[in-house]
C-alpha positions as CSV (number, residue, x, y, z in Angstrom):
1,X,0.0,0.0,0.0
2,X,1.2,3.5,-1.1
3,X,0.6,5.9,2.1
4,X,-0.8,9.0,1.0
5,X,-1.6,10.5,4.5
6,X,-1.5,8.9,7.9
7,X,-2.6,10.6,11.1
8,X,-1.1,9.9,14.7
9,X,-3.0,10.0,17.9
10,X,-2.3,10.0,21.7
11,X,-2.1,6.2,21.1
12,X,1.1,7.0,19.1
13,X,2.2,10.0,21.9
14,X,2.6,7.0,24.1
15,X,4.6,4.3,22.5
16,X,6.8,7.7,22.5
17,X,7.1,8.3,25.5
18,X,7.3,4.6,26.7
19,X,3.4,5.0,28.7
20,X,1.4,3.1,26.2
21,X,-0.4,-0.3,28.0
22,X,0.4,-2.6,26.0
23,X,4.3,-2.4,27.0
24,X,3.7,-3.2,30.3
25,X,1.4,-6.3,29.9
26,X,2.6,-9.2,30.9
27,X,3.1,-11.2,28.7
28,X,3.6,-8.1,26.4
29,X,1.2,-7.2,23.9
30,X,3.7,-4.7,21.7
31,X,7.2,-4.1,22.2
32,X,10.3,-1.8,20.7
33,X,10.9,-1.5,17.9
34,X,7.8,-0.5,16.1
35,X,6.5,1.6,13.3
36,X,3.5,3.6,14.3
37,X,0.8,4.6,12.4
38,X,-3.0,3.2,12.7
39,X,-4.9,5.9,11.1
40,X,-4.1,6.3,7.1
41,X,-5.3,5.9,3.5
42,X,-3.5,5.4,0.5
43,X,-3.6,3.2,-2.9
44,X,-2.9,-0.2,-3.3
45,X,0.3,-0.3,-4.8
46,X,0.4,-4.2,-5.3
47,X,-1.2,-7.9,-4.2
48,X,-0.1,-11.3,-2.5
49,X,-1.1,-14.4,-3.8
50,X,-5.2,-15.2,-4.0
51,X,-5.6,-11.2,-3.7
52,X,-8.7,-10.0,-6.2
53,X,-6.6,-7.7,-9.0
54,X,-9.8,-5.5,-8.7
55,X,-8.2,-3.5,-5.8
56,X,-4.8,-2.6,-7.7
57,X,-4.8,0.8,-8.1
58,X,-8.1,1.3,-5.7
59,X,-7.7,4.4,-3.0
60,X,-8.4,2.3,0.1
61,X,-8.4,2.9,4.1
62,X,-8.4,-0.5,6.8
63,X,-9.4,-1.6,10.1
64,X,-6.8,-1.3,12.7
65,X,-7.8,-4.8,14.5
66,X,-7.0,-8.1,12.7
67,X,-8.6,-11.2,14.2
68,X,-6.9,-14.2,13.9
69,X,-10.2,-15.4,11.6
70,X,-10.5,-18.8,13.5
71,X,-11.9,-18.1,16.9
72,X,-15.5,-17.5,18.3
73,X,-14.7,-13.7,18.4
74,X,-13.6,-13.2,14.8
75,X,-16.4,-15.5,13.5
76,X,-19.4,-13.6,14.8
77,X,-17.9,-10.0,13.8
78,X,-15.9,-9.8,17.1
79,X,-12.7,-9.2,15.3
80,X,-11.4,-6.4,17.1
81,X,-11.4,-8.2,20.3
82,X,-9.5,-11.5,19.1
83,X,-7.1,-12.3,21.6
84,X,-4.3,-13.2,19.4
85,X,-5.1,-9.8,17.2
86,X,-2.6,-7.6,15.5
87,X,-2.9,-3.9,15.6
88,X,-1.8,-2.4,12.2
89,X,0.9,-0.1,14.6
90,X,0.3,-0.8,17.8
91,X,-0.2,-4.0,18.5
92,X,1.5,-7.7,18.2
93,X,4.5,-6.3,15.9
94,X,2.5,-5.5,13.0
95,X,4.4,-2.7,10.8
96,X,2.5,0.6,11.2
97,X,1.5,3.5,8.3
98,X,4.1,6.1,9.3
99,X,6.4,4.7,6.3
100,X,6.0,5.6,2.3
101,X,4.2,1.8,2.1
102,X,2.3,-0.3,4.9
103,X,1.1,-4.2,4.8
104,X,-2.8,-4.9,5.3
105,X,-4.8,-7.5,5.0
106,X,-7.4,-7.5,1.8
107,X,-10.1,-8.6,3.6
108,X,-9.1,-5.3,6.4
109,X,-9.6,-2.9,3.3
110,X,-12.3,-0.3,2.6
111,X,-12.6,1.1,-0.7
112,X,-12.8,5.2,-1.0
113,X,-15.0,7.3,-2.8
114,X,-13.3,9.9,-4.8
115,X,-15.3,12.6,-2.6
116,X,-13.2,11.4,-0.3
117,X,-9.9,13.3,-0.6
118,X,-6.6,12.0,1.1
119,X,-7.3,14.4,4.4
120,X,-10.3,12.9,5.2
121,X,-9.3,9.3,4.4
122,X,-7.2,9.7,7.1
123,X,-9.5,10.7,9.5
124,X,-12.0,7.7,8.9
125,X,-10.6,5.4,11.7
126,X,-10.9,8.2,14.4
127,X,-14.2,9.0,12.6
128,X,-15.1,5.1,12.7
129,X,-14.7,5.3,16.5
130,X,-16.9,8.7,17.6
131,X,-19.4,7.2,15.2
132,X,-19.7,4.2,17.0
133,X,-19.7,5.8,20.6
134,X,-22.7,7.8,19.3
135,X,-24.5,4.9,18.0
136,X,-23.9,3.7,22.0
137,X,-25.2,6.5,23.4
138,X,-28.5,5.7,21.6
139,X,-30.2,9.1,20.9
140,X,-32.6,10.6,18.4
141,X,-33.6,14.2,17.3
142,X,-33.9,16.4,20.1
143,X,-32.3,14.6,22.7
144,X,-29.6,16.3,24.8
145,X,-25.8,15.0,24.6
146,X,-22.9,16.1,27.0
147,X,-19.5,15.1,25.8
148,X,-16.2,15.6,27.9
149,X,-13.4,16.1,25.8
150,X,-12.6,18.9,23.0
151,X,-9.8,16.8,21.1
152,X,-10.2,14.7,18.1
153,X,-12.5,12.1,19.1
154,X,-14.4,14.1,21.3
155,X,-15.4,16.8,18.0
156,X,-15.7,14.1,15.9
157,X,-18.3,12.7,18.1
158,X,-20.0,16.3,18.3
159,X,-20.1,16.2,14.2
160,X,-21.7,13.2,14.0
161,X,-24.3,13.8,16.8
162,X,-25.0,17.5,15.6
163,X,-26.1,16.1,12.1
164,X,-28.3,13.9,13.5
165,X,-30.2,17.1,14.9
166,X,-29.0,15.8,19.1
167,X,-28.5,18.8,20.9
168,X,-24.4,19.0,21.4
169,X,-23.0,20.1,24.3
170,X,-19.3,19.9,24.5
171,X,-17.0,20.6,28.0
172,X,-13.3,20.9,27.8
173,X,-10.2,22.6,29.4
174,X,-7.9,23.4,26.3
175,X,-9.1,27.1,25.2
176,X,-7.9,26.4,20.9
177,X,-9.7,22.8,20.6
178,X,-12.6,24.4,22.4
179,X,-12.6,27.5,19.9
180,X,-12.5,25.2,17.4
181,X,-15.4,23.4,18.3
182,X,-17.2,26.7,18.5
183,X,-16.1,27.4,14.6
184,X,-17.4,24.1,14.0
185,X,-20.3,25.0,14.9
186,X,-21.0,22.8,17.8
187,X,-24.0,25.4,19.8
188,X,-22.9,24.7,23.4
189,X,-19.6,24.7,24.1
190,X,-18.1,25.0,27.5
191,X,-15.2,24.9,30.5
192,X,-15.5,21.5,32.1
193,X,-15.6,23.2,35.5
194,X,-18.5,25.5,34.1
195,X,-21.4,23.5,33.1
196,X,-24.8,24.3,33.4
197,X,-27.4,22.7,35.3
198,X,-29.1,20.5,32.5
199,X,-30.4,16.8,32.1
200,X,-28.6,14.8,30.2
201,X,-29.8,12.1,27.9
202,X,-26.2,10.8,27.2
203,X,-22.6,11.5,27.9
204,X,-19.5,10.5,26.4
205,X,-16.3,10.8,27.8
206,X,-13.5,11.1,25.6
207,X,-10.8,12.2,27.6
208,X,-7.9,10.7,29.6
209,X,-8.6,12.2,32.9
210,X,-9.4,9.9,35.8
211,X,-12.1,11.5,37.6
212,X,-14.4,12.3,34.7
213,X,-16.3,8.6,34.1
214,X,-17.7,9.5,38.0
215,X,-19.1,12.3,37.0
216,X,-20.6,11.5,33.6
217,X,-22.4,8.7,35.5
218,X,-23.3,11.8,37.9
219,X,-24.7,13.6,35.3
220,X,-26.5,11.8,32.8
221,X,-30.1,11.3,33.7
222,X,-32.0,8.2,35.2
223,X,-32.3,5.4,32.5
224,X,-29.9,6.7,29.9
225,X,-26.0,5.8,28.8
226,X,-22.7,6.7,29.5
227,X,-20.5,6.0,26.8
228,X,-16.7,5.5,27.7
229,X,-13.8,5.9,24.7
230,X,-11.5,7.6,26.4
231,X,-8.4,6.2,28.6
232,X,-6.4,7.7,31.4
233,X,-3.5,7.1,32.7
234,X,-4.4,6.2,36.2
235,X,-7.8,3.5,37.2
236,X,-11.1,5.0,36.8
237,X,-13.5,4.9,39.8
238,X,-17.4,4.6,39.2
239,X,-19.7,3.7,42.0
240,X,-21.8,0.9,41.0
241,X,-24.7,1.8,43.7
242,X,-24.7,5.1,41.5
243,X,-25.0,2.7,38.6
244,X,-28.1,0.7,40.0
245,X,-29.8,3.4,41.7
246,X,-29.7,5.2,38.4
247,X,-30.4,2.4,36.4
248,X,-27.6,3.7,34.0
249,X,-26.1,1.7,30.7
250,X,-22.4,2.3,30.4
251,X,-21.0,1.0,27.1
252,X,-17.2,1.2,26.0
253,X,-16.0,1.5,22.6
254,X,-12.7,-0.7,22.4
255,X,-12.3,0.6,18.3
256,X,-14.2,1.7,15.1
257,X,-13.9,-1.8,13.3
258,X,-17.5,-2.1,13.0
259,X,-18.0,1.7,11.9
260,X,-15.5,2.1,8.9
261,X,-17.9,1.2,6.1
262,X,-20.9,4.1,7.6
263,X,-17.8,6.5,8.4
264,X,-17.1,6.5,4.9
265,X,-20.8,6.8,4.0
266,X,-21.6,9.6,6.2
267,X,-18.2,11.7,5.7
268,X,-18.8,11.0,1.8
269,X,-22.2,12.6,1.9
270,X,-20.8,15.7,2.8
271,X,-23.5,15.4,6.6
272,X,-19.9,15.6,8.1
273,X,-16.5,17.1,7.3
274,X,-13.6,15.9,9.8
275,X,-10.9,17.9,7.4
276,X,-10.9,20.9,10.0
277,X,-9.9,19.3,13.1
278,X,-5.7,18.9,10.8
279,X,-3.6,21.7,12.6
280,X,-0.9,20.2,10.7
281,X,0.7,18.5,8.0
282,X,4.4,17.2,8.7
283,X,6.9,15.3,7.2
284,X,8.8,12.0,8.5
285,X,11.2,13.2,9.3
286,X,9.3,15.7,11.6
287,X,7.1,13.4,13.6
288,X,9.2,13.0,16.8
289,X,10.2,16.2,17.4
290,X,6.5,17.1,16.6
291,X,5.2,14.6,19.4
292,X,7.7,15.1,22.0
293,X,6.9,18.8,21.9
294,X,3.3,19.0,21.5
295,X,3.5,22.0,20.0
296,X,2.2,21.4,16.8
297,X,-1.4,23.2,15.9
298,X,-4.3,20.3,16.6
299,X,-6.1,18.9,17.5
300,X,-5.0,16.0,14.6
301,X,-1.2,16.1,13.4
302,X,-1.2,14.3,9.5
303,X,1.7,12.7,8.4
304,X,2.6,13.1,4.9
305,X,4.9,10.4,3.9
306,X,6.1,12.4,0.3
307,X,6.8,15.8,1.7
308,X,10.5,16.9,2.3
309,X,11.2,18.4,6.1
């Protein structure tokens, strides 16, 4: 596969910095050295044996997670939570798309329309994932959503629910990703300290902070979900009396496997348009120095393989 953009996360800040899970596991799921990248598109530059010639030259994203096809997980569409899964970059020593070509599975690849340019191919796998946390929060036109967390996932998530017609309400603590969120035209925006007194039908928490899944359960009103995508660093603690009492559903959302094929659908349309949330497009030879600072312009740093540093 020829890489025509890849995007890197906080998933990639992590292997970085030496913080990322899977390091630590024992037995280890991922180990050094490894080639990051899980969020790309490109065009299929050529096949392995048995591979239909139909998707030579096709512009193509792929699912992160690949099953190992032959258990009960992988053969009832549970793919991404195979225990002896690769993860294209993260996961079990499978090369990642931060390279001028990356290795994927056929059977892992999703074609691309040509409305959807190489910026927002790139995006689909993050998009994949806020789709399917909104899909778990389970709400129609009208209905009020809170979601902590103004970075990638977090305004991909208020994209997708605003064009359903839920009413967004987005709480953060970085001023720029909030602003943006604004531009985007998300109606509620807010400091996470400053929210207002509202029921809420749903909440998603997106963010890496600690404390926050308490107080989504805290907030979100009798008989509704709390859906958790975010990870932090340190054990969450929920109350499961607040749980029962409440009669709350708390869903988490492991990956966007099972979104990629309505990501593409929906960002194809035109109903949503992740392209805004790139601060930045980098070379190679740039991506260290880019993640070790954080200083790049966000909330999403793309990686173009071709361009000079």
């Amino acid at each position: 596969m020829d890489v025509e953009r890849a995007g890197v996360c906080g998933t990639d800040a992590e292997f970085l910095s030496g913080e990322m899970v899977y390091l630590h596991e024992r037995p280890a799921r991922a180990q050094y050295p490894i080639r990051i990248g899980h969020e790309w598109c490109g065009m299929v530059a050529s096949l392995g044996a048995g591979v239909d010639p139909a998707w030579r030259g096709r512009r193509v994203t792929g699912d992160t997670m690949l099953g190992c096809g032959q258990c009960d997980r992988c053969r009832d569409g549970r793919q991404h939570l195979c225990a002896d899964r690769h993860e294209i970059g993260v996961r079990g020593g499978w090369p990642g798309a931060l390279a001028e070509q990356v290795l994927v599975p056929a059977s892992a690849l999703y074609a691309l329309p040509d409305s959807v340019d190489q910026v927002a191919g790139a995006l689909i796998e993050p998009s994949a994932n806020a789709l399917r946390a909104v899909d778990a929060a389970g709400l129609v036109a009208g209905r009020r959503l809170l979601i902590f967390g103004s970075g990638t996932i977090g305004l991909l998530c208020a994209l997708i629910a605003g064009a359903r017609d839920v009413e967004v309400h987005v709480a953060g603590q970085d001023p720029a990703t909030l602003e943006l969120a604004r531009s985007l035209g998300v109606p509620h925006v807010w400091k996470s300290d400053d929210l207002p007194s509202l029921p809420f039908d749903g909440v998603i928490d997106a963010t890496n902070a600690a404390g926050v899944p308490a107080r989504a359960v805290d907030l979100v009103e009798p008989g509704r979900r709390v859906v958790f995508i975010g990870l932090s660093g340190a054990p969450s603690t929920i109350d499961s009396r607040a749980l029962v009492l409440k009669d709350v559903t708390t869903v988490g959302v492991l990956s966007g496997s099972s979104g990629l094929a309505s990501a593409i659908e929906l960002v194809a349309s035109g109903r949503v348009d992740p392209r805004p949330l790139v601060g930045a497009t980098i070379g190679l030879d740039e991506v260290a120095t880019a993640l070790l600072s954080g200083s790049y312009p966000g909330p999403k740093l793309h990686i173009d393989p071709l361009a000079a540093g």
